[in-house]
N, C-alpha and C positions, 0 to 999 in steps of 0.2 A: 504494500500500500504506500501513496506515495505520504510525503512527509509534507505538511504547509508553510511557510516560511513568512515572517515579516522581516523585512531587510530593503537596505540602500545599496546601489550601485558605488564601487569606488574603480578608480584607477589601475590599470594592469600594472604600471609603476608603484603603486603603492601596495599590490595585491601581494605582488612577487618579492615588496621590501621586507614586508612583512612576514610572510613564510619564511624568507632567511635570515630575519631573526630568529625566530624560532626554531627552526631548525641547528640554529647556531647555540640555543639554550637548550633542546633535547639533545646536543651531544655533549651538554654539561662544559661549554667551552672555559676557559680562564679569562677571556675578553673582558677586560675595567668595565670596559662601553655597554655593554649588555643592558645593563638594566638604562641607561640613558636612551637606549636606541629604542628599547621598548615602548618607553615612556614617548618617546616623541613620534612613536608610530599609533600608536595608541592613541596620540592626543591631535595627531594627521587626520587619523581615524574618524573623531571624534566632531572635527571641525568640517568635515564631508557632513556626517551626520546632523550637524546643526544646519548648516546650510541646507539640508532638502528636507527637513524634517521644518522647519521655521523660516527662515529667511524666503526660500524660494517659494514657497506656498504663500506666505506673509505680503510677497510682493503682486499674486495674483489676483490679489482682494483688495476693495475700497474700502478703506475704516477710516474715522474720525482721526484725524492728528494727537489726540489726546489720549483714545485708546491703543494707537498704535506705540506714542511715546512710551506709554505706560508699559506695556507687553515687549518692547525693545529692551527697558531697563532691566524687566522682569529675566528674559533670556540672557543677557547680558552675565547678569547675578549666577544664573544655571551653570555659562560655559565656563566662569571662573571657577564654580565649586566642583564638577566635574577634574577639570587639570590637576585645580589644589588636589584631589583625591587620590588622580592617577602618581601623580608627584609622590604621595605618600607614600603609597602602597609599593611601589616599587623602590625607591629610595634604599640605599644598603638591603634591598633583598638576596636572602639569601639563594646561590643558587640552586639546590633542590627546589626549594618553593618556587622559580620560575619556571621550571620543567613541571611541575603539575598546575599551573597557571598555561604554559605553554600549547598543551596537549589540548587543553581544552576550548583555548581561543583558535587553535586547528579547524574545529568544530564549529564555527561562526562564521569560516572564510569559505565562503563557498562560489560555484560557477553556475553559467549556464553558458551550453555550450551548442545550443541548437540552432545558429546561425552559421555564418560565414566564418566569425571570430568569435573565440569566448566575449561572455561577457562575466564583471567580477562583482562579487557582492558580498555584506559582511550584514549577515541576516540570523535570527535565530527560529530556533521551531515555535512552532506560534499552533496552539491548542487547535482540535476542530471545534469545538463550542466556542471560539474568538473569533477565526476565520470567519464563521457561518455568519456570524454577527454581525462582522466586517462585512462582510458580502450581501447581508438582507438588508444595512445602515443604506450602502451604497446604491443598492436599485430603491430604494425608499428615494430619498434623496433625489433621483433622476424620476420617478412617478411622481412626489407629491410635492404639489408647491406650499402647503400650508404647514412650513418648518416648525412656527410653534408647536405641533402637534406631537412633535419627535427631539424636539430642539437636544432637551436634558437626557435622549437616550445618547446622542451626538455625544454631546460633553462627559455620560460616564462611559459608552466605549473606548472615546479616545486616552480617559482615565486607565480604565483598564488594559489598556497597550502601551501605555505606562510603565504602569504596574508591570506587566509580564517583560518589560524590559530593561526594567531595575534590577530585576531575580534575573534575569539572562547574562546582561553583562555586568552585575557587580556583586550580590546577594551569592548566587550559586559558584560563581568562580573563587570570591573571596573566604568562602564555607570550605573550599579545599586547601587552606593553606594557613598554618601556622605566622600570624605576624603582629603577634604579641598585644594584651589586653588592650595596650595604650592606644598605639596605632590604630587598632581595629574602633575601640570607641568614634576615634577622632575620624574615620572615615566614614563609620555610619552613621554618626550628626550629620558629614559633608553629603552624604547620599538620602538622608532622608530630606534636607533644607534642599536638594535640589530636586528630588519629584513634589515638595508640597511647591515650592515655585512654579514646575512647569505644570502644574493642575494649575495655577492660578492664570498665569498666564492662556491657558486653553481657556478656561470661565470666560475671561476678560474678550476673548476674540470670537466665541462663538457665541455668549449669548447674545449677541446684539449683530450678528452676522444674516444678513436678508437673505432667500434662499438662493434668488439669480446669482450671486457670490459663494455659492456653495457650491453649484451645480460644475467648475471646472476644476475646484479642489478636489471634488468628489474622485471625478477622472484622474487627476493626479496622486491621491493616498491610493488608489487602486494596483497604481503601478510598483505599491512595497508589497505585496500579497503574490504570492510566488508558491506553486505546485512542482516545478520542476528542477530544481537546484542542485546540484552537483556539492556534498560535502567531501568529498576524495580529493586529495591536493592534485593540485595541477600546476606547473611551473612552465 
């Protein structure tokens, strides 16, 4: 059966930087740079991620000056506490703990390879009870112009993809590896301050979002919902 996917397209340059990090951590190398090269692919990563997940969707839509200021400062606030995190976490890590860190972000870099050329994506498994939801929001949304009517299901699924993406890239990786009381507290403050942020910032932009302004978003989040994605490295 096949496996559902929520995930962003990133760069073959950065598909293939990224494996060989990794690859350079699953052979347990003695490289200083490891954990830096990590951290800045990770935070490469990350910055793909902001940009199609807010930015570019952000820019498709007309919103008040006030609410967009608003929702800019908000995201703004996210990508810093994001880095702060990843800075953390890796920081004098030790390297065992990056090889089971490693293995697993394997697991989130995936293909599709049904065209001409790959194409590359850093997605994770996404529930059928989310997808389905995602998929009935989505033909809602293209049926019915009376968004009040669904506005608040909008705003808790995109909560809910969230949520399943907090527990994908920082909750379930960071549950694998020993890095001490301290650290860990101070990165789960930085990860819970940055999903109640971006639940806020989601509030802020959809409720007051008319549904003619929905309707090419709609098109566009459909394009992270993926059936066919290739988790086997590819180089």
């Amino acid at each position: 059966m096949k496996q559902q996917h929520f995930g962003f397209e990133i760069s073959e340059v950065l598909y293939k930087q990224t494996r060989a990090t990794i690859a350079a951590i699953q052979s347990q190398s003695t490289n200083a740079d490891l954990n830096i090269k990590i951290s800045n692919s990770l935070m490469d990563i990350t910055e793909v991620g902001f940009d199609v997940y807010y930015y570019k969707p952000r820019d498709m839509v007309e919103v008040s000056p006030v609410v967009k200021k608003a929702a800019d400062t908000g995201m703004i606030a996210v990508e810093r506490g994001v880095h702060m995190v990843i800075r953390k976490l890796f920081k004098n890590m030790a390297i065992e703990e990056m090889v089971k860190l490693a293995s697993y972000m394997n697991t989130l870099l995936t293909y599709e390879n049904s065209g001409s050329a790959p194409r590359h994506f850093v997605a994770f498994t996404l529930s059928e009870e989310l997808y389905n939801l995602a998929q009935e929001l989505l033909t809602r949304v293209d049926q019915d112009p009376v968004i009040d009517g669904y506005r608040h299901n909008i705003i808790s699924a995109l909560n809910k993809l969230i949520r399943a993406g907090i527990e994908a890239y920082y909750e379930t990786p960071s549950s694998m590896i020993n890095i001490g009381r301290i650290k860990r507290k101070s990165a789960d403050v930085g990860m819970s301050t940055v999903e109640k942020g971006t639940n806020i910032v989601v509030k802020k932009l959809f409720k007051v979002m008319p549904h003619d302004a929905l309707v090419p978003l709609s098109s566009y989040f459909e394009s992270f919902l993926h059936d066919n994605l290739d988790t086997n490295a590819y180089q």
